[in-house]
N, C-alpha and C positions, 0 to 999 in steps of 0.2 A: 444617428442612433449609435451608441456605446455598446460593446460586449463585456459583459459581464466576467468571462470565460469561465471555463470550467469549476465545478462546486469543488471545494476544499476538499484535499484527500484523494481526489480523481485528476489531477492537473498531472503533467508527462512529468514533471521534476522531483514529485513526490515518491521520495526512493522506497515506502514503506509500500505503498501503493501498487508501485511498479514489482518489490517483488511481491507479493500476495500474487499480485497477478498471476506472474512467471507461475509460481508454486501452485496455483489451481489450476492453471492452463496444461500443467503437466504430469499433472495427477487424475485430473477428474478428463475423461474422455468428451469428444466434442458430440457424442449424441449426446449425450446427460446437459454438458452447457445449454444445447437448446431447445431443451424440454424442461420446462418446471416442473410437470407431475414427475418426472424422474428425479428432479432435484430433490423434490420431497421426500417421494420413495427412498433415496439412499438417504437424508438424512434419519428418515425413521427407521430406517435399515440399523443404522450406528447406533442409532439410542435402542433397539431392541438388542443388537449383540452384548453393548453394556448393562443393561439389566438383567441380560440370561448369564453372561460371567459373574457378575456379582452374587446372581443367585447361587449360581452353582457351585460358587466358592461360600460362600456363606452356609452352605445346604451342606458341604462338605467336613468343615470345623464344628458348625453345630451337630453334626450325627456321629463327629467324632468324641467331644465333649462328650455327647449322652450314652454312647456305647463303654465312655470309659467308665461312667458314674453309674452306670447300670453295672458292668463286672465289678465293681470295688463293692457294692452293694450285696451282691450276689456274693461276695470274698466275706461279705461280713455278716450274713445266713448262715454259710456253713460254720464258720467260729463260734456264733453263737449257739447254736446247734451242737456242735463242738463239743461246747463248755457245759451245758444242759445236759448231754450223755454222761460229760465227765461228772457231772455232782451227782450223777444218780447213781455211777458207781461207785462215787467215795461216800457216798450215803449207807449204799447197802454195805459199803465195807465197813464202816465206821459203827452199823448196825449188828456185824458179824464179831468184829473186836471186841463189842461192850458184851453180847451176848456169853463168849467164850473167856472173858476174866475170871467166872465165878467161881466157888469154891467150892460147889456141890460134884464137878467130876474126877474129885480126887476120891470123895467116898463110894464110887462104883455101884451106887446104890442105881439101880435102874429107874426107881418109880420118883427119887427125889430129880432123878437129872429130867427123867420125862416132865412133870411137874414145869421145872424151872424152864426147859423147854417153851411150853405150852405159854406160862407165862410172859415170856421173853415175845413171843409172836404175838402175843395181844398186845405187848405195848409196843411192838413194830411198826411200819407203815402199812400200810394197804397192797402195798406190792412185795411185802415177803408173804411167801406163800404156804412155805414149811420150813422147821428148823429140827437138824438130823444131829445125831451125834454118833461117829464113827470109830471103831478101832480099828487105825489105820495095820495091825500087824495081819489081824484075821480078816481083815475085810468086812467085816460085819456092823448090822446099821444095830448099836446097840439099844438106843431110846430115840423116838421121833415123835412128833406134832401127829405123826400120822400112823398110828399102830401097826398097818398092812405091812412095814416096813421094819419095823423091830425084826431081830434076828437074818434078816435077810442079808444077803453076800451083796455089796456094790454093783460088783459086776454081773450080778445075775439081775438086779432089779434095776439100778441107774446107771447103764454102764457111761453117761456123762460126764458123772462126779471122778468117775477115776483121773482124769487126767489134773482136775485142778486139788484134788488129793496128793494125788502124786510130787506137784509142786512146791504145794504148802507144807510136806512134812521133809521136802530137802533137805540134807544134811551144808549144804551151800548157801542156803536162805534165810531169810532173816527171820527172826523170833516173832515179829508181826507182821507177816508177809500173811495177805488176805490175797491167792490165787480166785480169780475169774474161770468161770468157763471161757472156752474160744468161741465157742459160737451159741446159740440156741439150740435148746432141743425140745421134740411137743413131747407132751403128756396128755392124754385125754383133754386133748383139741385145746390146749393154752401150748405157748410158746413159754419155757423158762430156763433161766441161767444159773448154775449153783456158783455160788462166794466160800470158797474153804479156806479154813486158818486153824492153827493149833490153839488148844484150850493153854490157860495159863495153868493149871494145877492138874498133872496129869499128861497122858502120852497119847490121848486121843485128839482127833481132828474134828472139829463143829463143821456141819454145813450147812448156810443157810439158803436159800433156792428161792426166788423172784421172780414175779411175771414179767418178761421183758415189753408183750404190748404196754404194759401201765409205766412201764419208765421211759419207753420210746413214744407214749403219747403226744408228747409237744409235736416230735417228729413228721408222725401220720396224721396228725387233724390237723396241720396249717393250715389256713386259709389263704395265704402267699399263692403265686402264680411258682413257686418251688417247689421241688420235690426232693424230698432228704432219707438216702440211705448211709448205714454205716458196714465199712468193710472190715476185715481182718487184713493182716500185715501180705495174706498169701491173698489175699483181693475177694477174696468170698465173702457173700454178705451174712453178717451177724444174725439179724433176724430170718434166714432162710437157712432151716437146717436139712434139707433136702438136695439144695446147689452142693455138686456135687466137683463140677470145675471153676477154676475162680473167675471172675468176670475179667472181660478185656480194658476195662479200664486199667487194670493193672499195670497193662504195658506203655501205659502212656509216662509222659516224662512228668507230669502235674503230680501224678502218685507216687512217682519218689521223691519228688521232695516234699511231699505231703512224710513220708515216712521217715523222712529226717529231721519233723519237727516242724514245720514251714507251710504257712499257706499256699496255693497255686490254682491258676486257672487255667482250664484243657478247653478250648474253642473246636467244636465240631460243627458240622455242616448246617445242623437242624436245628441246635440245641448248644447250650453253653453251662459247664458244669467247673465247680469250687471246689479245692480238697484241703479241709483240715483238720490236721491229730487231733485225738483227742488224750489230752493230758492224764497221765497215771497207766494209759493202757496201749496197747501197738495197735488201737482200732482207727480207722479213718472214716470221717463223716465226709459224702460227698452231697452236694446240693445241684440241682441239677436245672433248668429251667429255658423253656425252649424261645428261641430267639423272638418270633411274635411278637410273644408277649415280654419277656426282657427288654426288648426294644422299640415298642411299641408307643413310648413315650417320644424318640427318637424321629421314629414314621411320622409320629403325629406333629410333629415339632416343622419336619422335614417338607409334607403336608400342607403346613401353616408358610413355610417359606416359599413354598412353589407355588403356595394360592395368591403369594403376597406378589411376586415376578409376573406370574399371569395378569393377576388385577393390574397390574402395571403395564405391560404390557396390554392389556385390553383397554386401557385407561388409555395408553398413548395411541392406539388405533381408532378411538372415537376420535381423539384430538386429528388423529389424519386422515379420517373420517370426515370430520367436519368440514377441519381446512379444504380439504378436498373435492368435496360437496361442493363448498361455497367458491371455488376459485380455478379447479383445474377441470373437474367434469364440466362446469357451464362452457368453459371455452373449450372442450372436448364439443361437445355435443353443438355448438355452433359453429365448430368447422365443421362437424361430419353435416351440417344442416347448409353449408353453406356449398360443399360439394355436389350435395344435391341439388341446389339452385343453380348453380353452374351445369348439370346434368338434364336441367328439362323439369324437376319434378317442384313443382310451386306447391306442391299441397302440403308442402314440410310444416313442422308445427313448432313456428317461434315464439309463440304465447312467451309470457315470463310475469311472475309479481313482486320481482327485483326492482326497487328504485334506483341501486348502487349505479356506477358503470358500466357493468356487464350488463344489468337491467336497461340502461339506454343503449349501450348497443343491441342488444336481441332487438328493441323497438326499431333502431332505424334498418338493421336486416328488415324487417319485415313489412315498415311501408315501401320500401324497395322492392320486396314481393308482393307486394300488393299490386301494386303501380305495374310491374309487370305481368302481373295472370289478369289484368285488368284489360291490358293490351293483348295480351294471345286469348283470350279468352274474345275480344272482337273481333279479330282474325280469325278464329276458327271457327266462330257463327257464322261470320260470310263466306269460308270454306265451304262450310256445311249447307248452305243456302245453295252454295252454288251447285255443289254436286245432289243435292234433292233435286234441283232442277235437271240436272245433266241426265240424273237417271228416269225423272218422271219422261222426259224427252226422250229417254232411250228405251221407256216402257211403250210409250206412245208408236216411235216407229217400229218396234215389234210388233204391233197390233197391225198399223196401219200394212204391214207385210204379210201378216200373217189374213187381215181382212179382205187384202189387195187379191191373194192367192184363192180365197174362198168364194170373195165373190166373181171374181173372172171365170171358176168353176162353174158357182151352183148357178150365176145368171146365163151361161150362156147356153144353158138343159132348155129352161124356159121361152127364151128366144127362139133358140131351132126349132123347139115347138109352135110357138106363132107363125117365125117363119115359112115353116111347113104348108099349116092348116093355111096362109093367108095366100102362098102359091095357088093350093088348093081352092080357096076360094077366088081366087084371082080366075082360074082356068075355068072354073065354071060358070063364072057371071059371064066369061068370053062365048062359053059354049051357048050362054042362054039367047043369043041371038038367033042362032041355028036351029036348038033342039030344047025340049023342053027340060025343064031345072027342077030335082028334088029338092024345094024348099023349107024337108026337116032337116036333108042334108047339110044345107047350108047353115042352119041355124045352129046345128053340132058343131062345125067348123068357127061361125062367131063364137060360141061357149068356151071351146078348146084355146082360142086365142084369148079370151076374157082369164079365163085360167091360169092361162100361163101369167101375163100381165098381175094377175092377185099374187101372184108364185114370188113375182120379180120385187112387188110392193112389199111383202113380208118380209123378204130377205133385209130389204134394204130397212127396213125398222128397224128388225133384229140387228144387222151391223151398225147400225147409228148408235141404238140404245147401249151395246157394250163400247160402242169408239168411245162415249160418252161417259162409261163407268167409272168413278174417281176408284183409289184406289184406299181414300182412310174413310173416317167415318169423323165428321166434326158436331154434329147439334145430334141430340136423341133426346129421345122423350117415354115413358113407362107406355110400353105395348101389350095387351091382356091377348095371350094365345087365341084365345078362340073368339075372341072378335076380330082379332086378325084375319083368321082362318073363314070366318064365314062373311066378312067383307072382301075378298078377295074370291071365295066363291061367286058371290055376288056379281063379278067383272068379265066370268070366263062361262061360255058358251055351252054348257053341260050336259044339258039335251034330255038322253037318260039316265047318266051319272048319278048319283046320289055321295054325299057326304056325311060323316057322322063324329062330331068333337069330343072323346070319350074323357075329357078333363082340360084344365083351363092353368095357366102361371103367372106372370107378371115378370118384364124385365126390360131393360132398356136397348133401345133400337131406333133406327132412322126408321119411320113408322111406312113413308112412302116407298123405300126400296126394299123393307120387307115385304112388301106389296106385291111387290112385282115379283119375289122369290115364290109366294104361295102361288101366284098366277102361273107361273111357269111348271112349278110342280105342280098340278092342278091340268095342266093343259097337256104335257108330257104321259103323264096317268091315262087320259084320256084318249090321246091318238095311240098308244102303245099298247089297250088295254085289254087286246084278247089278242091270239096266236092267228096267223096266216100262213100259209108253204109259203109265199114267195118272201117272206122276213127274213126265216132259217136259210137262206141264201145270197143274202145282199152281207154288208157290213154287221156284226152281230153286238149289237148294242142294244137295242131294245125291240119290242114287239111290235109289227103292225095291228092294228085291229080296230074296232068299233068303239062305239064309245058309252057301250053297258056295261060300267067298269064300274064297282064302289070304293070308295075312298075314305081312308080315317086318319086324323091328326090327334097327336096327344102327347102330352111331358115327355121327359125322361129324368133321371137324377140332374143331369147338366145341360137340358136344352131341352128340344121336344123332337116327332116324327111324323113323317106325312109316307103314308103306306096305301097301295091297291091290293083288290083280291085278281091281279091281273095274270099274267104267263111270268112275270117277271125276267129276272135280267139273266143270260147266260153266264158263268162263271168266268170265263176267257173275255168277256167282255166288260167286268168289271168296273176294271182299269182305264178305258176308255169315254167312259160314259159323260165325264167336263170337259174332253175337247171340243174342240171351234169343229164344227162341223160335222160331229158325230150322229146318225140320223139312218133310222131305215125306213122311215115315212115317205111315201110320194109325193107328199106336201108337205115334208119337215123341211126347217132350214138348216137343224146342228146347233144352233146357238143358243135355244131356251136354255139347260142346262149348263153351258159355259157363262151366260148369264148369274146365274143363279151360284154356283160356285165362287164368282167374283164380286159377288156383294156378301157373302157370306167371308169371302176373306177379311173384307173390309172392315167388316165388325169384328176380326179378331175372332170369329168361331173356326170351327172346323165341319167338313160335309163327309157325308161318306155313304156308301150302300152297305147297310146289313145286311150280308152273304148267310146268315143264320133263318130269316125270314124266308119259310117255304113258299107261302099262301102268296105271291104275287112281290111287287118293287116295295123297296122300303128305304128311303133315305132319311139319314140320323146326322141331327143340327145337333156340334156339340158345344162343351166351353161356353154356352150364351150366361151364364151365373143369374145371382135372384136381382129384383131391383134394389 
């Protein structure tokens, strides 16, 4: 026979071989070598850390991508927005310029400049609102769009307009310099901003006034996840002519250089906000928009990546799942099943509907368990044989000790009494040679000894028939209560007794030793069944007495009852009433009852006295069930 040797790769000389080896032998600990399920575990260990780093780098770049393209986006809201305020103010400017070219307020005529006025605001936009015309030396509104305002002082009716009056007629200024208000002011519940510039013909100053809601409309109805205010240079907002202090945005660093021309973006905790000039004016739009939803593209991205690492991860958990199932639980679970075979316990459950390997070894574990609960399983039948016998023999000589003690008692009453009377007659047949013999006397004397001899016969029945008593019950047959009951009256000597079956049941029972159960309760009734003085002073178990006693047998829920109208039983005596020789009869033996108790065990019932029943004895068969 030739050796093949060792398979290629695994031979000692193979230096690639040998080290791998070295290098797992010194890295991977020697529990894990000899355990596969741990071998597996740590390799799905490593392939789960790499899937969670890759995630979490990948989750990391992509949310940084998207945070960046969310702020640039948001950079380019407010620009936009921005540039939309700014056309609105070089609109109304450009609206204020054409208005105040004319050449009607060099003639001072009031009603020609109202007129041109009036007209000028009709061909306006929709967001000029009035157009004023001012002498800026006297202060006074000389013609307006709006008559209330004619002759009235600036300062007394708009004290708003002063300030962008004041600018536009600079001596520093330019000749077409169209002054803004700073901020908003209300007029009967609208928000508006006046536009002044000097008229070309003439020393007065035109002012034209705008509703700022209608030009800030793109602003406030966005439908964007943004929110866009615009500030003044001192940070108070334009449209809020009541803020009184400027807002804290101001002090951020985003808002100066928003104010030097420059877009910037201020990251706060909740929210993230844009600031950009808006060109021709020192105002600043900010765009505001809370991270949520700025970023929400990001989460959900983010979201998408974590579900994708999970599914991966849940993916390769079914895969070790599987493997696992199929390869290291079966040989888990056949060692934990084979310790137990080794432990005693055969009733392990090696079924399998594996054909593989593992499927024929679970098969040959288990004809191996077969084979031996086969053999302890006939070893411990004949254990069991042996010790049913050992105990039935060790019930047997407790009887026969316990019969031995009873009848060396109750036989040897009966003897002294023959003994006696037969002295007795012995002396007087002696005497009747001499003198003459009362010959009733003697015939009392035969009686007394015939007596006793009955006395000795009884006993000795009674102790054969319980020596005799098995203690299971093997053949039954369906027994009807009350033909039980009135075939076993039937056997027993009753004299003036009377019986009466007040209902009938059907159940299974050895038909002959229930026989004898009714015979003896029947016969007990009978000799105990009215009161005597000398009873209440012997052993107190039952009554002496005659035998005009009635008797009644009937069901119960789980058996039946056999009751007299007699003295019944004392309480203290109870307990007493199934032993071997309990008896306060002249002529009892003690054993009816112990009788009857012991075929009653037989059949798996239970006996007992109802201590509830006033009216005389009453013993209760229970557990007999239906047939």
């Amino acid at each position: 026979m030739t050796d093949s040797g060792p398979p290629e790769g695994e031979r000692e000389g193979d230096p690639e071989r040998s080290f791998v080896s070295r290098v797992a032998r010194s890295v991977v600990l020697g529990v894990v070598r000899r355990s596969y399920a741990l071998k597996l575990a740590l390799a799905l260990f490593v392939v789960v850390l790499l899937i969670a780093g890759i995630g979490a780098v990948s989750y990391v770049q992509i949310q940084g991508i998207i945070e960046a393209d969310a702020e640039e986006t948001l950079r380019s809201t407010a620009t936009i927005q921005s540039d939309a305020v700014g056309e609105w103010v070089n609109g109304i400017e450009s609206q204020t310029r054409g208005i105040a070219t004319s050449d009607v307020y060099g003639t001072r005529d009031r009603e020609a400049i109202r007129d041109h006025l009036r007209d000028s605001q009709a061909l306006a936009g929709e967001d000029v609102v009035g157009v004023h015309y001012v002498d800026p030396e006297s202060d006074e509104i000389v013609a307006s769009t709006d008559s209330d305002y004619e002759g009235e002082s600036v300062a007394t009716a708009v004290p708003a307009w002063s300030d962008p009056i004041e600018r536009a007629t600079a001596e520093d200024g330019d000749d077409g310099l169209i002054a803004p208000s700073d901020r908003a002011y209300e007029r009967n519940g609208r928000l508006l901003m006046a536009f002044a510039g000097p008229v070309r013909v003439g020393d007065g100053v035109l002012v034209v006034v705008a509703d700022v809601r209608q030009g800030f409309e793109q602003l406030y109805r966005s439908e964007t996840i943004t929110t866009t205010r615009v500030l003044t240079a001192d940070g108070r907002e334009v449209a809020a002519p009541r803020q009184i202090r400027p807002t804290p945005l101001s002090d951020s660093s985003a808002f100066e250089i928003a104010r030097d021309g420059k877009t910037a973006i201020h990251d706060r905790e909740s929210d993230v906000l844009a600031f950009a000039p808006v060109d021709g004016t020192d105002w600043i739009v900010v765009a505001e928009a809370p991270k949520t939803r700025l970023y929400e593209a990001g989460e959900t991205v983010g979201r998408n990546v974590a579900f994708l690492a999970v599914a991966s991860l849940a993916a390769l958990a079914v895969v070790g799942l599987v493997v696992g199932r199929g390869t290291v639980l079966p040989l888990i679970r056949l060692r934990e099943r084979t310790r137990a075979l080794e432990a005693g316990e055969f009733d392990v459950d090696l079924r399998t509907d594996r054909e593989d390997e593992i499927g024929r070894l679970f098969t040959s574990f288990a004809a191996m368990r077969d084979t031996l609960r086969t053999q302890i399983r006939e070893t411990e039948a004949a254990r069991e044989r042996a010790e049913r016998s050992s105990r039935k023999l060790a019930r047997q000589n407790e009887r026969l000790d316990q019969f031995a003690s009873t009848v060396s008692h109750d036989l040897r009453n009966p003897l002294n009494v023959a003994d006696g009377y037969r002295d007795l007659l012995e002396s007087k047949l002696a005497d009747a040679e001499s003198e003459d013999v009362d010959l009733e006397e003697l015939r009392e004397y035969a009686t007394r000894i015939d007596e006793s001899h009955a006395r000795m016969e009884t006993i000795i029945d009674d102790v054969l028939a319980l020596a005799r008593e098995e203690n299971t019950i093997d053949d039954t047959v369906s027994v009807d209560l009350e033909s039980i009951a009135t075939d076993a009256w039937a056997t027993v000597d009753h004299e003036d007794a009377t019986l009466s079956v007040v209902g009938s049941r059907t159940f299974e029972a050895d038909r002959d030793r229930l026989l004898r159960v009714f015979e003896n309760l029947f016969r007990n009734s009978m000799e105990h069944g009215t009161t005597s003085a000398a009873s209440r002073t012997e052993h107190p178990v039952v009554q002496q007495g005659g035998p005009s006693v009635s008797l009644e047998v009937g069901p119960t829920e789980t058996g039946f009852y056999v009751a007299d109208d007699g003295p019944g039983i004392p309480t203290d005596a109870v307990n007493d009433v199934f032993e071997y020789g309990a008896t306060t009869a002249e002529d009892g033996t003690g054993f009816g009852l112990a009788i009857v108790e012991s075929i009653v065990s037989a059949h798996d019932w239970t006996i007992a006295v109802d201590e509830s029943h006033d009216d005389g004895a009453k013993f209760v068969v229970s557990d007999v069930g239906d047939e």
